[in-house]
Biopython code that builds the backbone (N, CA, C, O; Angstrom):
import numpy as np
from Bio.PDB.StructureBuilder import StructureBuilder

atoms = [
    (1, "UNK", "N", (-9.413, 75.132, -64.454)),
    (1, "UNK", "CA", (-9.647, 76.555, -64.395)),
    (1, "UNK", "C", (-9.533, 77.069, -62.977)),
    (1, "UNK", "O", (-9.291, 78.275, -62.947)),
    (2, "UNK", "N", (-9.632, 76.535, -61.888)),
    (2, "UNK", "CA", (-9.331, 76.518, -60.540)),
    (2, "UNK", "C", (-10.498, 76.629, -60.380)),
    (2, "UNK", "O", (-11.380, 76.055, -61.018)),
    (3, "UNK", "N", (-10.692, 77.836, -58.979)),
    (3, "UNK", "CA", (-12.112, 78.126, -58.418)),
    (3, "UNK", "C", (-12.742, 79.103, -58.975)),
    (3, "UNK", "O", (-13.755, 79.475, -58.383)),
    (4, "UNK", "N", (-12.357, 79.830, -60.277)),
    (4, "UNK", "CA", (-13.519, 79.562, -60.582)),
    (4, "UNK", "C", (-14.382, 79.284, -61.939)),
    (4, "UNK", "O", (-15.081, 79.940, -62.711)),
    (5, "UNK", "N", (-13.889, 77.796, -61.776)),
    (5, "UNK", "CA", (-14.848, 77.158, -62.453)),
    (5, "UNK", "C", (-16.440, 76.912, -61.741)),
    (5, "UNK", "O", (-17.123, 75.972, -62.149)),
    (6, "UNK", "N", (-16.780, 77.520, -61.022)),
    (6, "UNK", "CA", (-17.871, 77.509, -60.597)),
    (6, "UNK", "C", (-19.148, 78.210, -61.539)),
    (6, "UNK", "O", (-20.362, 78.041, -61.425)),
    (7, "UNK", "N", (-18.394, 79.038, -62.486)),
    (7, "UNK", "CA", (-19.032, 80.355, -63.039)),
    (7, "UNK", "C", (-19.383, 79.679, -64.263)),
    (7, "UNK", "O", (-20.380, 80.057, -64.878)),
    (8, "UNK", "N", (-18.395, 78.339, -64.859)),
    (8, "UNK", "CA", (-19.062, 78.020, -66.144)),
    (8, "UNK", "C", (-18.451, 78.170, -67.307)),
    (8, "UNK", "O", (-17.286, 77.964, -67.645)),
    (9, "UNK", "N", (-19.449, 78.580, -67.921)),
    (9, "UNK", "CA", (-19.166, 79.241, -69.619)),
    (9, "UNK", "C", (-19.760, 80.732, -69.761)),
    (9, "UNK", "O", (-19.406, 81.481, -70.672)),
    (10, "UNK", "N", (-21.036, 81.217, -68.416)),
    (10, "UNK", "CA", (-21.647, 81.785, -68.657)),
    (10, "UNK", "C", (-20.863, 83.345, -68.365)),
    (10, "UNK", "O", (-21.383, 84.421, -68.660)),
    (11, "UNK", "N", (-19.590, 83.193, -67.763)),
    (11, "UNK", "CA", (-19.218, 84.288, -67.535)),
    (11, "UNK", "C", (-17.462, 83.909, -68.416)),
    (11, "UNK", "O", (-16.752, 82.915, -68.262)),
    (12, "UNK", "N", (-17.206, 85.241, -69.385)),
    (12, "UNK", "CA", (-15.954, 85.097, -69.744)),
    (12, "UNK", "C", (-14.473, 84.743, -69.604)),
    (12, "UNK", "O", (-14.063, 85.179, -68.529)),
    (13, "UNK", "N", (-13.690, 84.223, -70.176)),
    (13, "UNK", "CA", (-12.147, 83.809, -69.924)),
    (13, "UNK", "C", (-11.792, 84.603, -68.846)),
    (13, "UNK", "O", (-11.571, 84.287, -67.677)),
    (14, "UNK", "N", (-11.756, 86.229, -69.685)),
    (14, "UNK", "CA", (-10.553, 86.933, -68.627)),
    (14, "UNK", "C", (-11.810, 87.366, -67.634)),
    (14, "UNK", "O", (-11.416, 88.387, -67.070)),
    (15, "UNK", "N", (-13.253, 87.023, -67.130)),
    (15, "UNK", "CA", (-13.234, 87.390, -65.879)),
    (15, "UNK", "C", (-12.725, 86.363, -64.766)),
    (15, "UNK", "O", (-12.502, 86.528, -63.567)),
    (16, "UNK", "N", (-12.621, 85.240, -65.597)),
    (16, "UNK", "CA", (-12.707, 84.157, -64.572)),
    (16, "UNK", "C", (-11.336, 84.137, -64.008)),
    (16, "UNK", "O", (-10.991, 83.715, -62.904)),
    (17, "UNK", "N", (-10.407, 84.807, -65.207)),
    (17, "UNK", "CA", (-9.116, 84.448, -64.904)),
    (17, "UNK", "C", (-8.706, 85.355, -64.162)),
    (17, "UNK", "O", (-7.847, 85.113, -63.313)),
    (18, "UNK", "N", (-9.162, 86.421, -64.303)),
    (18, "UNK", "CA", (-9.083, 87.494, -62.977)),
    (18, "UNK", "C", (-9.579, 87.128, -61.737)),
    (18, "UNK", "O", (-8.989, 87.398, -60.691)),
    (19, "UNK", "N", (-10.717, 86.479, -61.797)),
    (19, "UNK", "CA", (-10.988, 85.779, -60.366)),
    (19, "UNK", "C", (-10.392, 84.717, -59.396)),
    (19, "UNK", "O", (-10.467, 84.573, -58.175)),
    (20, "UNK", "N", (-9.732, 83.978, -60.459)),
    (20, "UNK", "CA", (-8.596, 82.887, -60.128)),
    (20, "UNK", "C", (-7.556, 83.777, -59.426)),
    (20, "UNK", "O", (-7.101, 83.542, -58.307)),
    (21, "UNK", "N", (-7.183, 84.970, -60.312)),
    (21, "UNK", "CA", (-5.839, 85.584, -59.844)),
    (21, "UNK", "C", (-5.793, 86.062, -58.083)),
    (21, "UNK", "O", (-5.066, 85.785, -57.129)),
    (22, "UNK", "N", (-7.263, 87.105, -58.355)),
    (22, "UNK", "CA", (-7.808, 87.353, -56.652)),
    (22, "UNK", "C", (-8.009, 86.207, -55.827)),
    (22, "UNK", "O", (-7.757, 86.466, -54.650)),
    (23, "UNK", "N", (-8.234, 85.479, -55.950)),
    (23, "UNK", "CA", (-9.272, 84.140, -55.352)),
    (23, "UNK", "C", (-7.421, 83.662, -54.634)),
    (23, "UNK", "O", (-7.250, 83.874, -53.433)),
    (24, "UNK", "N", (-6.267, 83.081, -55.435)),
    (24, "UNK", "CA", (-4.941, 83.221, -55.106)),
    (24, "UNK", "C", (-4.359, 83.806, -54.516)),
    (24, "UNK", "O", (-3.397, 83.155, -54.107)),
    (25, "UNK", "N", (-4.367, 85.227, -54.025)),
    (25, "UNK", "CA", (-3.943, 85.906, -53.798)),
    (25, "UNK", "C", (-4.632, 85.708, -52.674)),
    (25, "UNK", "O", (-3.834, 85.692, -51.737)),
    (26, "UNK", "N", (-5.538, 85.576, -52.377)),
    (26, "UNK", "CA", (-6.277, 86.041, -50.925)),
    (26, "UNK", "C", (-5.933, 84.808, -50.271)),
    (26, "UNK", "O", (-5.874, 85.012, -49.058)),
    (27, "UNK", "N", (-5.623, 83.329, -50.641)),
    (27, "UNK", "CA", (-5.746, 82.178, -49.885)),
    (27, "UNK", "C", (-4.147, 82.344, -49.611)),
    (27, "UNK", "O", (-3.862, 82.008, -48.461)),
    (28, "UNK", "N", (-3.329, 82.666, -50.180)),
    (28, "UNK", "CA", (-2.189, 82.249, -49.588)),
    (28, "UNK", "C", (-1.600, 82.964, -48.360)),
    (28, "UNK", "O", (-2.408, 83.844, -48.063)),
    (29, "UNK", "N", (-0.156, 82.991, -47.188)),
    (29, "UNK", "CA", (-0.165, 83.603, -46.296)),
    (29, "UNK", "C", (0.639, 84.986, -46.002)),
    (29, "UNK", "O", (1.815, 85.246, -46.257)),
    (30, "UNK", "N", (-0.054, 85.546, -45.576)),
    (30, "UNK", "CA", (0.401, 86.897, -45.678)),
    (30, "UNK", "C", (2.124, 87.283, -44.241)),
    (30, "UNK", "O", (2.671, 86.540, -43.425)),
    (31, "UNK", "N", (2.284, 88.262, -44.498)),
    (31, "UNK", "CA", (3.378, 89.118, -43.487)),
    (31, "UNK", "C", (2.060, 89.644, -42.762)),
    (31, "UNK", "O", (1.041, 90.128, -43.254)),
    (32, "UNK", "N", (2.577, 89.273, -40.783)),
    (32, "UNK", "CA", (2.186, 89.872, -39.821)),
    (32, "UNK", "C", (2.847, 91.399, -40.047)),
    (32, "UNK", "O", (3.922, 91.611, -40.607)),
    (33, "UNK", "N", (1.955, 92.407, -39.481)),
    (33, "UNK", "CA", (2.193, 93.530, -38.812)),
    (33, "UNK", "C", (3.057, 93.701, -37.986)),
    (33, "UNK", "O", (3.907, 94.591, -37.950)),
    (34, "UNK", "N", (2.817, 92.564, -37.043)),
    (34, "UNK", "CA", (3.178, 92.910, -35.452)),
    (34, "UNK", "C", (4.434, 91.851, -35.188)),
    (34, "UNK", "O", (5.496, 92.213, -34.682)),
    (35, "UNK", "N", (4.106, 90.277, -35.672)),
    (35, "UNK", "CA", (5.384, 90.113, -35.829)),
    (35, "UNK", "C", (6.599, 89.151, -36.622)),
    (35, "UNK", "O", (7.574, 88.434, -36.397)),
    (36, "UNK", "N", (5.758, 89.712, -37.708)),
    (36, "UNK", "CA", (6.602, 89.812, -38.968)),
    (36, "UNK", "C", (6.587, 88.583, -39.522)),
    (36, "UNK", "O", (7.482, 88.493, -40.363)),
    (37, "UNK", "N", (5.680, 87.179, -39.358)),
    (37, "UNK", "CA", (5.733, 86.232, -40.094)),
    (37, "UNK", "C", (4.894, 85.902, -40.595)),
    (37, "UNK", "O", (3.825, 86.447, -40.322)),
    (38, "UNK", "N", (4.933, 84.821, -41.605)),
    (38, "UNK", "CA", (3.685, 85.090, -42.709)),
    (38, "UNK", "C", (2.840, 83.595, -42.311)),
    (38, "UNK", "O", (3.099, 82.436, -42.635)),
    (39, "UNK", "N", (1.722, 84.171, -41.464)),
    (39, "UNK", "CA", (1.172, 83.519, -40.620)),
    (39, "UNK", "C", (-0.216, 84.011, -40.543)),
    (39, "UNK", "O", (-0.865, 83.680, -39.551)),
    (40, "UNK", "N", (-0.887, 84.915, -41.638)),
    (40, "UNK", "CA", (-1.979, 85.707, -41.184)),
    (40, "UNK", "C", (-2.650, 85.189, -42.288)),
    (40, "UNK", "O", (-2.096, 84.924, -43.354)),
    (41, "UNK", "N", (-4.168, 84.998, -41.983)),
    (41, "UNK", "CA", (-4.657, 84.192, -42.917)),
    (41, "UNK", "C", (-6.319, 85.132, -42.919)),
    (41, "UNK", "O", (-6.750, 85.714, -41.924)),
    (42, "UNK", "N", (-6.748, 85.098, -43.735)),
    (42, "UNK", "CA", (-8.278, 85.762, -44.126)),
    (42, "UNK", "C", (-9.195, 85.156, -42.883)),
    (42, "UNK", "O", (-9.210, 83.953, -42.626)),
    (43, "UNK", "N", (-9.942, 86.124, -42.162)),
    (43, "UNK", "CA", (-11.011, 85.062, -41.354)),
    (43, "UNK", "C", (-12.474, 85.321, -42.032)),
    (43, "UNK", "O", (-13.314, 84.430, -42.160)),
    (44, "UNK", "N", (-12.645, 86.635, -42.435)),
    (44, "UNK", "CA", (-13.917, 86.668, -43.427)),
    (44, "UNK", "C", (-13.815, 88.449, -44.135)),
    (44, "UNK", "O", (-12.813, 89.074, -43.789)),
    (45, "UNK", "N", (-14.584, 89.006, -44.847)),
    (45, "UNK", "CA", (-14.004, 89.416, -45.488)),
    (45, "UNK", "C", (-13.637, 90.957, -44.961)),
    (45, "UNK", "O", (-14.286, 91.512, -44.074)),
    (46, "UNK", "N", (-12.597, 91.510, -45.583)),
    (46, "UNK", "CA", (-11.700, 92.545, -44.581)),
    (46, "UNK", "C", (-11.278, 92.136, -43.233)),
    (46, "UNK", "O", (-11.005, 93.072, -42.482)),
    (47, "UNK", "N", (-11.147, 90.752, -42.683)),
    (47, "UNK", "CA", (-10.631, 90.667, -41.254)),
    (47, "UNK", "C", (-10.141, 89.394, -41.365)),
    (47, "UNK", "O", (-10.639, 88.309, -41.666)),
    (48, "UNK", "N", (-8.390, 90.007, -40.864)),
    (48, "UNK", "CA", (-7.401, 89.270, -40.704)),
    (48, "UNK", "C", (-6.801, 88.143, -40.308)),
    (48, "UNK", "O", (-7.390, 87.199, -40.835)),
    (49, "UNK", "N", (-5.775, 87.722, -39.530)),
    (49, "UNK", "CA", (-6.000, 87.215, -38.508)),
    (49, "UNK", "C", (-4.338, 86.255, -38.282)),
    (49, "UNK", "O", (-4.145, 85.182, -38.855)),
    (50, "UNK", "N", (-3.444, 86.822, -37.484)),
    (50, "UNK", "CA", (-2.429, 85.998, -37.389)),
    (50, "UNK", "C", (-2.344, 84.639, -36.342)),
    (50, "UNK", "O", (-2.487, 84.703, -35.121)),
    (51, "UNK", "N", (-2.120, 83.603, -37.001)),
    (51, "UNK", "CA", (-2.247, 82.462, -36.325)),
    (51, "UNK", "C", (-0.851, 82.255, -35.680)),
    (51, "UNK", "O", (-0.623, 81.047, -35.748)),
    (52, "UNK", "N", (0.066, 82.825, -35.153)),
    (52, "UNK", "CA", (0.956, 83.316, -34.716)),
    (52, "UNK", "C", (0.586, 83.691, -33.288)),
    (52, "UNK", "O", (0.236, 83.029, -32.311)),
    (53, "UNK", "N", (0.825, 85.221, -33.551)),
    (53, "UNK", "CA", (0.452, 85.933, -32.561)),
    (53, "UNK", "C", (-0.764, 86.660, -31.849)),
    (53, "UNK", "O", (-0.907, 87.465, -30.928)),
    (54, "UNK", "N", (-1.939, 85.645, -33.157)),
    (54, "UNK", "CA", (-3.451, 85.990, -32.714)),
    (54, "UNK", "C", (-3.606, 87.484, -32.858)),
    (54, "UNK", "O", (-4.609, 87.825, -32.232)),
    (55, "UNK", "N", (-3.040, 88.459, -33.408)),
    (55, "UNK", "CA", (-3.383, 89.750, -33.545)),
    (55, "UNK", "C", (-4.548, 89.726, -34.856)),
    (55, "UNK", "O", (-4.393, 89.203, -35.959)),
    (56, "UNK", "N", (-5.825, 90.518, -34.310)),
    (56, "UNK", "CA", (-6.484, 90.149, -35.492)),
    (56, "UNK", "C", (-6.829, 92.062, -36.031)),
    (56, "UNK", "O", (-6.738, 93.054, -35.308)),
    (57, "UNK", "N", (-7.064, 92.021, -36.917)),
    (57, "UNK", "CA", (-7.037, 93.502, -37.584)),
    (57, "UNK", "C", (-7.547, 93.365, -39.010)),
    (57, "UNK", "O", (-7.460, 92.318, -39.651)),
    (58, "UNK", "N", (-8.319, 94.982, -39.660)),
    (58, "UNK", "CA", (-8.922, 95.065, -40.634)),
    (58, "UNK", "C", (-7.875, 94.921, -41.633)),
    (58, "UNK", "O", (-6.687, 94.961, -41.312)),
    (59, "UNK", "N", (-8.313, 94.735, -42.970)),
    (59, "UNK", "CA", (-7.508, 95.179, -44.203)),
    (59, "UNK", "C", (-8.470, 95.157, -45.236)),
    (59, "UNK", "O", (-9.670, 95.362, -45.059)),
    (60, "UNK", "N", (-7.844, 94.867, -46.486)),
    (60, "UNK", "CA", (-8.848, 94.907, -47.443)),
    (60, "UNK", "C", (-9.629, 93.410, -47.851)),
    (60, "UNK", "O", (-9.140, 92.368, -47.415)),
    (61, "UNK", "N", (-10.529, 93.385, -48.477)),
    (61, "UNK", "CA", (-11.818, 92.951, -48.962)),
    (61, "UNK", "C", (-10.827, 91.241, -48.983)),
    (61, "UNK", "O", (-11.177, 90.255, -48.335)),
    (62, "UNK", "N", (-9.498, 91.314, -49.963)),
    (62, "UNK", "CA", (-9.302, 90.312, -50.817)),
    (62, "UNK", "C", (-7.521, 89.988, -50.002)),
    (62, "UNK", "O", (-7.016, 88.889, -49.771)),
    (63, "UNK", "N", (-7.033, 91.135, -49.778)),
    (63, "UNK", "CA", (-5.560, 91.213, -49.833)),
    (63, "UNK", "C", (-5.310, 91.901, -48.335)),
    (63, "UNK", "O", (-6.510, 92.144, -48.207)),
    (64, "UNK", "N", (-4.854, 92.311, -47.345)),
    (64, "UNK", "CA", (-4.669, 92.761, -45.781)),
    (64, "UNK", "C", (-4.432, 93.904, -46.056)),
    (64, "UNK", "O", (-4.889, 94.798, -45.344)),
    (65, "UNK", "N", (-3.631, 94.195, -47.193)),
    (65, "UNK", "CA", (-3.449, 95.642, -47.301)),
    (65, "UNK", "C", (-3.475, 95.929, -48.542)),
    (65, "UNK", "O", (-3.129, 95.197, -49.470)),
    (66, "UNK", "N", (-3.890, 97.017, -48.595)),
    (66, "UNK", "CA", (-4.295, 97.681, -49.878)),
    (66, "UNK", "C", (-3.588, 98.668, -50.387)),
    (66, "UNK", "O", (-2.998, 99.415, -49.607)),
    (67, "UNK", "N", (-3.499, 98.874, -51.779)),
    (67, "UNK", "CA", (-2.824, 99.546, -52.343)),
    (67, "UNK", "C", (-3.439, 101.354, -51.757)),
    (67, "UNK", "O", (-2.435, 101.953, -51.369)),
    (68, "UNK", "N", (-4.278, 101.952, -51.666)),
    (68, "UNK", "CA", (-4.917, 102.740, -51.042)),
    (68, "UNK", "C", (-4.298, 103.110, -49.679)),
    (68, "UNK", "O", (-3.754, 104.195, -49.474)),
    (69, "UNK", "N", (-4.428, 102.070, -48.708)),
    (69, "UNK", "CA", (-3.576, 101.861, -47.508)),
    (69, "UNK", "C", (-2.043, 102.314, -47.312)),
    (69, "UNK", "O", (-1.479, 103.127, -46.579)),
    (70, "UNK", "N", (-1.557, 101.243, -48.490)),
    (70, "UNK", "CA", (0.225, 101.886, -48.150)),
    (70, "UNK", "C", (0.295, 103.411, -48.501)),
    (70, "UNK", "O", (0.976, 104.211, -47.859)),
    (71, "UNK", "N", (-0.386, 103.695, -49.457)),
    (71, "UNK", "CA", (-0.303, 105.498, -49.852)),
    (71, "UNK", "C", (-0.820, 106.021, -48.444)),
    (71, "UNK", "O", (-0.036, 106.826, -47.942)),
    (72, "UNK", "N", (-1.543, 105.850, -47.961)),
    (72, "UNK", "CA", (-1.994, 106.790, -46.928)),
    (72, "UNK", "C", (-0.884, 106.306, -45.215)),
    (72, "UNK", "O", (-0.710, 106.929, -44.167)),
    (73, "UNK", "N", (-0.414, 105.049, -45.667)),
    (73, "UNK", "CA", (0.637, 105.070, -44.399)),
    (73, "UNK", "C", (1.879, 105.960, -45.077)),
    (73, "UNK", "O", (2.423, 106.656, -44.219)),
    (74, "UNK", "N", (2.475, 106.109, -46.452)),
    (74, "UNK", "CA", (3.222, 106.332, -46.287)),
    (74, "UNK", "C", (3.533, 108.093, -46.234)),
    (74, "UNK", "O", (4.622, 108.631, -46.035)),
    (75, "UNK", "N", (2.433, 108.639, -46.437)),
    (75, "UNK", "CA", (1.869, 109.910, -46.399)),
    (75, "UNK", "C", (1.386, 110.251, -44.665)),
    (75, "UNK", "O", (1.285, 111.424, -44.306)),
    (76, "UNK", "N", (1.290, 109.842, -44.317)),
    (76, "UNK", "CA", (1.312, 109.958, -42.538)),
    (76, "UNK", "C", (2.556, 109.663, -41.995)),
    (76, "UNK", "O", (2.707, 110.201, -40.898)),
    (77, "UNK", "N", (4.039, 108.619, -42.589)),
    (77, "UNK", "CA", (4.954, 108.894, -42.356)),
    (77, "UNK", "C", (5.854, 109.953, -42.627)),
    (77, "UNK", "O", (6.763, 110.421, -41.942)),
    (78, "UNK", "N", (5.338, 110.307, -43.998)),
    (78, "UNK", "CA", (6.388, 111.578, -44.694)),
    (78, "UNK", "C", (5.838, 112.387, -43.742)),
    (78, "UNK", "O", (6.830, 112.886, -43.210)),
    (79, "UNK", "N", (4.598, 112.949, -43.042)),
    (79, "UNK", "CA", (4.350, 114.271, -42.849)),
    (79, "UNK", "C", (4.436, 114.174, -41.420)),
    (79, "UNK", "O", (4.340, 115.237, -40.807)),
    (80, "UNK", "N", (4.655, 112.730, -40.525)),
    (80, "UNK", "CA", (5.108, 113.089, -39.159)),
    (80, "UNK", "C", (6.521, 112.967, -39.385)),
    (80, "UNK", "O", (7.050, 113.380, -38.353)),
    (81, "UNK", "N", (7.229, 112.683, -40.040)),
    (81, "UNK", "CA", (8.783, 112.911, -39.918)),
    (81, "UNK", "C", (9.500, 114.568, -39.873)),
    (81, "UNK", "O", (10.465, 115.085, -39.310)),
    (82, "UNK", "N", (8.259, 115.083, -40.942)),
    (82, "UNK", "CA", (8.875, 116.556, -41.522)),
    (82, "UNK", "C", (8.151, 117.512, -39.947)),
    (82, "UNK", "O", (8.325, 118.723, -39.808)),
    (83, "UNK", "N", (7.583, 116.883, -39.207)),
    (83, "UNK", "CA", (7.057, 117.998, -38.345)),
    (83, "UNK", "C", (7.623, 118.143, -37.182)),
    (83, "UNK", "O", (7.248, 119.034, -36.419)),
]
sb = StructureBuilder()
sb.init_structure("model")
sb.init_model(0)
sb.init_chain("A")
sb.init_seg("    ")
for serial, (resi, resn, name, xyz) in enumerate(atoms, 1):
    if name == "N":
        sb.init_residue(resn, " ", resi, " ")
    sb.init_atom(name, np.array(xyz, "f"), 0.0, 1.0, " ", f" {name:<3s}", serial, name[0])
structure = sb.get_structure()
């Protein structure tokens, strides 16, 4: 069941399997920001950390960037381009 089989029986299939899915997602290595290789690894939670180029920076809880995030970068790009 992966990690988390920690939870048992006492908590359901699809939460666990949703937790497996996050729990995956967060361990494997992400795309730098700054320079561009996938070298950035979780140091605790919301903070980053490229073992690269040592740039360390917020993101989200589970994942560096968040779905929330790209909308609001790409909405600060549309509206400094048009000005």
């Amino acid at each position: 069941m992966g990690s988390a089989n920690r939870f048992g029986v006492k908590a359901g299939k699809g939460i666990r399997d949703r937790v497996n899915k996050i729990e995956k997602n967060m361990r494997i290595r992400h795309k730098c920001p700054k320079c561009q290789r996938r070298s950035v690894r979780r140091v605790s939670t919301g903070i980053w950390e490229c073992k690269k180029c040592g740039l360390k920076f917020a993101g989200g809880a589970y994942l560096p960037e968040t779905d929330s995030g790209k909308l609001v970068k790409r909405t600060i790009k549309r509206v400094s381009e048009s000005v």
